[in-house]
N, CA, C and O atoms as a GROMACS GRO file, in nm:
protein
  272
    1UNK      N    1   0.203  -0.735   0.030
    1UNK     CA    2   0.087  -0.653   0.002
    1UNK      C    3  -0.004  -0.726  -0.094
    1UNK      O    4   0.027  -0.814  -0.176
    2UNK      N    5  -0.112  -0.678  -0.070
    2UNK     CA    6  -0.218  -0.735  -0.156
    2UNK      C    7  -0.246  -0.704  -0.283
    2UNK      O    8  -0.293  -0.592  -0.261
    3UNK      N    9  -0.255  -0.719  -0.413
    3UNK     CA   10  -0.321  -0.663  -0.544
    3UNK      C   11  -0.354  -0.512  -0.547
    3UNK      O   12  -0.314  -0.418  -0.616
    4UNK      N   13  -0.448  -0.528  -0.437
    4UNK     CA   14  -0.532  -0.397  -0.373
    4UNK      C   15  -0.470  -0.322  -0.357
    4UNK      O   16  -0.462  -0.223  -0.429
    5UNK      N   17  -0.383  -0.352  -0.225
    5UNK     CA   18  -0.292  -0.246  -0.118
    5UNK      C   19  -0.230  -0.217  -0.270
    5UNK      O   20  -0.277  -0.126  -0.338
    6UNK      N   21  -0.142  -0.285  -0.308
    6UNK     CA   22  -0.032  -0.275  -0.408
    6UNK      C   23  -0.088  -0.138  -0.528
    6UNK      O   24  -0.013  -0.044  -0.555
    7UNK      N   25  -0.212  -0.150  -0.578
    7UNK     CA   26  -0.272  -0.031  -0.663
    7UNK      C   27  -0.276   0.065  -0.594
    7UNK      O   28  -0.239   0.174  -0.638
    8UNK      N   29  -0.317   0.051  -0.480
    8UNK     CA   30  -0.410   0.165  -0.417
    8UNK      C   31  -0.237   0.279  -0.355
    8UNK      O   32  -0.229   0.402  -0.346
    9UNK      N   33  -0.129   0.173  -0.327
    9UNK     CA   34  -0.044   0.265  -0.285
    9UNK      C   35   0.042   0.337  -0.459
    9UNK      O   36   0.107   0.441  -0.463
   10UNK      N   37   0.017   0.256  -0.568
   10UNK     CA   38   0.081   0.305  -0.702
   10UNK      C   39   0.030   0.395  -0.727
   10UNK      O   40   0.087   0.480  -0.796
   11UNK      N   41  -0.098   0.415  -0.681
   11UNK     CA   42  -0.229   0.546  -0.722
   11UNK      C   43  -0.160   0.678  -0.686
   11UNK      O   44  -0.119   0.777  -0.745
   12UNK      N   45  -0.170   0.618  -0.520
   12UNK     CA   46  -0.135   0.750  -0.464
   12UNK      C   47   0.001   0.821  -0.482
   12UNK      O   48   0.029   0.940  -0.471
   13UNK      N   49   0.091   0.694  -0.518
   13UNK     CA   50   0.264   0.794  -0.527
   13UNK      C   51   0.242   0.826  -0.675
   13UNK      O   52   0.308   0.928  -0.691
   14UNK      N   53   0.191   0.799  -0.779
   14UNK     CA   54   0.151   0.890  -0.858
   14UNK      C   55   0.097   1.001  -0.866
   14UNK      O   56   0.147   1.097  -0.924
   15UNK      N   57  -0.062   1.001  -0.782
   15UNK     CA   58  -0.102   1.139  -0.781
   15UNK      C   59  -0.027   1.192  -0.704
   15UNK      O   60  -0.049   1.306  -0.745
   16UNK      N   61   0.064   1.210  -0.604
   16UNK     CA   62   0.179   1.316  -0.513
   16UNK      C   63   0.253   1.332  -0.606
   16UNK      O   64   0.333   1.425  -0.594
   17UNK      N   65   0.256   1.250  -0.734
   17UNK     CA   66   0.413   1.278  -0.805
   17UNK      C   67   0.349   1.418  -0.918
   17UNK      O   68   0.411   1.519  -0.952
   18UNK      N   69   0.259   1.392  -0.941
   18UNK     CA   70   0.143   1.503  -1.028
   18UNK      C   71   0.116   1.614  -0.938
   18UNK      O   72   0.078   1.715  -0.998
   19UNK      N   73   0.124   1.625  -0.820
   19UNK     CA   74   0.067   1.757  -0.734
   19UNK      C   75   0.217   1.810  -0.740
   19UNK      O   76   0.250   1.927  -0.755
   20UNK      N   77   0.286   1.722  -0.727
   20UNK     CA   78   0.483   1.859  -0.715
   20UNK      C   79   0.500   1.854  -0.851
   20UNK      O   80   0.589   1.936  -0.874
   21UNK      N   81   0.455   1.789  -0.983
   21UNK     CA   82   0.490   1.843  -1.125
   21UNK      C   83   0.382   1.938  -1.138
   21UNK      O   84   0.424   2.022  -1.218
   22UNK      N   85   0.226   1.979  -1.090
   22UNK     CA   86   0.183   2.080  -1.143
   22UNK      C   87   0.286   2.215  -1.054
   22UNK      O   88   0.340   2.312  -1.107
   23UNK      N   89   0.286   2.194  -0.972
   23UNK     CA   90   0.341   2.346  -0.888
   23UNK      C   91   0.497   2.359  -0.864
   23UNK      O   92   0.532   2.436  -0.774
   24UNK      N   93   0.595   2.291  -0.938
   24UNK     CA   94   0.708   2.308  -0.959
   24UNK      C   95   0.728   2.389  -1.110
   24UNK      O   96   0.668   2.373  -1.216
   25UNK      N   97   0.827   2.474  -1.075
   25UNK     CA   98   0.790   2.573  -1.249
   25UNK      C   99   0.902   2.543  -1.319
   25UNK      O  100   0.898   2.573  -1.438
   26UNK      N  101   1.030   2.478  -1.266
   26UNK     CA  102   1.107   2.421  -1.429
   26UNK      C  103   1.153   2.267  -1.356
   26UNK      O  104   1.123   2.238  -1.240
   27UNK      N  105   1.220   2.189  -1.436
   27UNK     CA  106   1.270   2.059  -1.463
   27UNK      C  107   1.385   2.072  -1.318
   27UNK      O  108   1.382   1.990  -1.227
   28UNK      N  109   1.496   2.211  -1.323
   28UNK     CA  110   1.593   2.242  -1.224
   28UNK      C  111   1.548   2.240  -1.115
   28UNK      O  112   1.591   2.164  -1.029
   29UNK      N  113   1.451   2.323  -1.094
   29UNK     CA  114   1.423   2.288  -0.942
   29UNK      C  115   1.359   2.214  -0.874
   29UNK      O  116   1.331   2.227  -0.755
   30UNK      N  117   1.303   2.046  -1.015
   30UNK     CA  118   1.288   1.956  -0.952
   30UNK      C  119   1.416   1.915  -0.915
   30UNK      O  120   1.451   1.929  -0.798
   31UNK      N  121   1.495   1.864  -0.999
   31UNK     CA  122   1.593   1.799  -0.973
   31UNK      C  123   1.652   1.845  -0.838
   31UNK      O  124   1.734   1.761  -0.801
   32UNK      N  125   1.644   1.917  -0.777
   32UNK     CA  126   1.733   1.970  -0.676
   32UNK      C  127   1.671   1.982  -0.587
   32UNK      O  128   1.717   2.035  -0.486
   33UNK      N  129   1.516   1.927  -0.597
   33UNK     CA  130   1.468   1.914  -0.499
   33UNK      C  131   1.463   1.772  -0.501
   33UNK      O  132   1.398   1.743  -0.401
   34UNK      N  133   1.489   1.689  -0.548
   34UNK     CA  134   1.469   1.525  -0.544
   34UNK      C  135   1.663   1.504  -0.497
   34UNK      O  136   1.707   1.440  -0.401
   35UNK      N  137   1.732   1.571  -0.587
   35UNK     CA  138   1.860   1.558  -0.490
   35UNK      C  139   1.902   1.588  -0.388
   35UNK      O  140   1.984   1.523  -0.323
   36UNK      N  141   1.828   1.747  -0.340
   36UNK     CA  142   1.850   1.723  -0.147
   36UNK      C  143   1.806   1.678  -0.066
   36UNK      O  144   1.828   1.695   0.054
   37UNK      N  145   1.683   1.562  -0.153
   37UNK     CA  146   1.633   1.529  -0.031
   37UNK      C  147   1.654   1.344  -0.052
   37UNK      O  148   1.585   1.270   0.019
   38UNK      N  149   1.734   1.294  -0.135
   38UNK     CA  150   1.723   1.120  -0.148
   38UNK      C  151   1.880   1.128  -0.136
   38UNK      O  152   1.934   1.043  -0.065
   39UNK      N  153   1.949   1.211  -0.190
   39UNK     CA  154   2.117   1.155  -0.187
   39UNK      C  155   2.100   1.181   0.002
   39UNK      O  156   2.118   1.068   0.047
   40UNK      N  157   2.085   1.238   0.072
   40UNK     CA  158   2.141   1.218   0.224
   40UNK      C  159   2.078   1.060   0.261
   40UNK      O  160   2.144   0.973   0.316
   41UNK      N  161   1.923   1.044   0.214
   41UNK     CA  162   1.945   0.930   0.309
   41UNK      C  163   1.904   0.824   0.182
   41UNK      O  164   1.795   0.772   0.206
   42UNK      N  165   1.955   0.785   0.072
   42UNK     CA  166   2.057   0.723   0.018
   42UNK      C  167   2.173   0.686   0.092
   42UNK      O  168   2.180   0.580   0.154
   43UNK      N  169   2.283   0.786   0.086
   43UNK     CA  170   2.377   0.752   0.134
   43UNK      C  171   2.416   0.722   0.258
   43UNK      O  172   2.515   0.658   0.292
   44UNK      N  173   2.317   0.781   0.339
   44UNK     CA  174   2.352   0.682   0.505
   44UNK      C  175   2.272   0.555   0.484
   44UNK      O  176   2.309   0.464   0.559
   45UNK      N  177   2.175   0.524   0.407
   45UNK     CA  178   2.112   0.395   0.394
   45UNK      C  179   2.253   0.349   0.372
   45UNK      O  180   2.318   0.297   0.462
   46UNK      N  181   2.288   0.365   0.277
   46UNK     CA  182   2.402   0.231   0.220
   46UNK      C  183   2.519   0.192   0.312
   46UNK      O  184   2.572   0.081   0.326
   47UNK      N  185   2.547   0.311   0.370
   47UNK     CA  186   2.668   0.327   0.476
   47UNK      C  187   2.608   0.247   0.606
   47UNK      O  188   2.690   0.169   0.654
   48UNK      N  189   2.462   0.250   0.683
   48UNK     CA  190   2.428   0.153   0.773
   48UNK      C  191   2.405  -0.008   0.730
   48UNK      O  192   2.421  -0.100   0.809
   49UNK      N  193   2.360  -0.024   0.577
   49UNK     CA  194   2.368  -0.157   0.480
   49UNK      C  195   2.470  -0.194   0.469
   49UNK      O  196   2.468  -0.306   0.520
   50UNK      N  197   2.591  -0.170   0.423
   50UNK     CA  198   2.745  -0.235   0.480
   50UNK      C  199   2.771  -0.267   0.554
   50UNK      O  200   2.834  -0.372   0.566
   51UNK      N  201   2.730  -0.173   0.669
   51UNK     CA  202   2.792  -0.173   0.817
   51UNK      C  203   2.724  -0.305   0.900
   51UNK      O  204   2.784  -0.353   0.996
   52UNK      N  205   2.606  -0.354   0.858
   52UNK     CA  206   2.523  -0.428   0.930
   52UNK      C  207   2.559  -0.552   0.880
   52UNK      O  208   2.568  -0.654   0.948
   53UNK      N  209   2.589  -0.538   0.708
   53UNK     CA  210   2.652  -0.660   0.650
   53UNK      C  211   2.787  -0.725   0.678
   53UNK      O  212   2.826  -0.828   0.621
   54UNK      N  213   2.856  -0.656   0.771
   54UNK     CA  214   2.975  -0.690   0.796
   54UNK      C  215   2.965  -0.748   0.956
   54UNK      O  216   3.031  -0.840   1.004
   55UNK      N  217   2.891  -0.686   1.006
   55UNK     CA  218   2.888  -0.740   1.132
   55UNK      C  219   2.793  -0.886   1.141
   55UNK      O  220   2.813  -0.980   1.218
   56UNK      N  221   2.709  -0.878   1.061
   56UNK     CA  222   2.618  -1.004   1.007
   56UNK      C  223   2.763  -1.118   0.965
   56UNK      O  224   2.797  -1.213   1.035
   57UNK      N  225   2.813  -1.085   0.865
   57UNK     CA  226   2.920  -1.213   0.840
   57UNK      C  227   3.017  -1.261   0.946
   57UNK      O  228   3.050  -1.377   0.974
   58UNK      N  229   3.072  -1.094   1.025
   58UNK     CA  230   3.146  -1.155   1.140
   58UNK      C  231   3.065  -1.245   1.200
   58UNK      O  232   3.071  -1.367   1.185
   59UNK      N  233   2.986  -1.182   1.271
   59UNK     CA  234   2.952  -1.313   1.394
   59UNK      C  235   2.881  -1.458   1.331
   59UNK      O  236   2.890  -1.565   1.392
   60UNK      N  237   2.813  -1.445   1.201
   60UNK     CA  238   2.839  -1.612   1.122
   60UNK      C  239   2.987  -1.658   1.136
   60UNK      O  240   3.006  -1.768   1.189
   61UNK      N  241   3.074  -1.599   1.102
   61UNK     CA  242   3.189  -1.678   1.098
   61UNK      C  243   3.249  -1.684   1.204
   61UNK      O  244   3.356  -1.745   1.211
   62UNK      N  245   3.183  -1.611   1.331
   62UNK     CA  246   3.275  -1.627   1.471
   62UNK      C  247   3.173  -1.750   1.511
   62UNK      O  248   3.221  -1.838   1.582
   63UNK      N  249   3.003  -1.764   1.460
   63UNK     CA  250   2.938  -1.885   1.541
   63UNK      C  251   3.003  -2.030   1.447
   63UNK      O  252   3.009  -2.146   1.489
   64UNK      N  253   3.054  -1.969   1.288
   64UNK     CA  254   3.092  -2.154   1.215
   64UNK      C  255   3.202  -2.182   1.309
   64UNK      O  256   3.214  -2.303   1.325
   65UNK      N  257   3.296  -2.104   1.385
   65UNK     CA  258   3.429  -2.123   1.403
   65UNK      C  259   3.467  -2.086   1.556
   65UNK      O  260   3.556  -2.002   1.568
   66UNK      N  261   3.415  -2.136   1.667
   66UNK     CA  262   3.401  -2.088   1.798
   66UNK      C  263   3.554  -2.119   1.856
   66UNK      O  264   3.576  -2.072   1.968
   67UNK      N  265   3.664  -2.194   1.793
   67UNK     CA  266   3.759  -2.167   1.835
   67UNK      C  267   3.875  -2.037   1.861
   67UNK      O  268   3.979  -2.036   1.926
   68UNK      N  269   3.800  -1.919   1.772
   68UNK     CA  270   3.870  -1.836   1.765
   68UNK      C  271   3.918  -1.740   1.909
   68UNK      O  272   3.998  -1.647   1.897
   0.00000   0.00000   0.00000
């Protein structure tokens, strides 16, 4: 990204982060709204990021080692 792009997208996830702190009414029901919605795909992120990392090393080490 560019300088530009790079501000222009910091701008905006700030001001969205200011439109759900004016109209959220305590601290709790942010939190619980930022936890039902990043721990699910958090955690399948990481669970498809392993999964891809393992199959990535297998087949490096099945192409260093074609005798297998």
């Amino acid at each position: 990204m560019t300088n530009n792009e790079n501000i222009k997208c910091t701008l905006l996830l700030v001001f969205i982060s200011y439109i759900f702190a004016i109209f959220v009414p305590s601290i709790g029901d942010a939190m619980a709204l930022a936890g039902c919605t990043t721990n699910p795909m958090v955690s399948k992120n990481l669970v498809k990021l392993s999964f891809l990392d393992r199959i990535y090393h297998t087949c490096n080490a099945i192409l260093e080692n074609p005798q297998r």
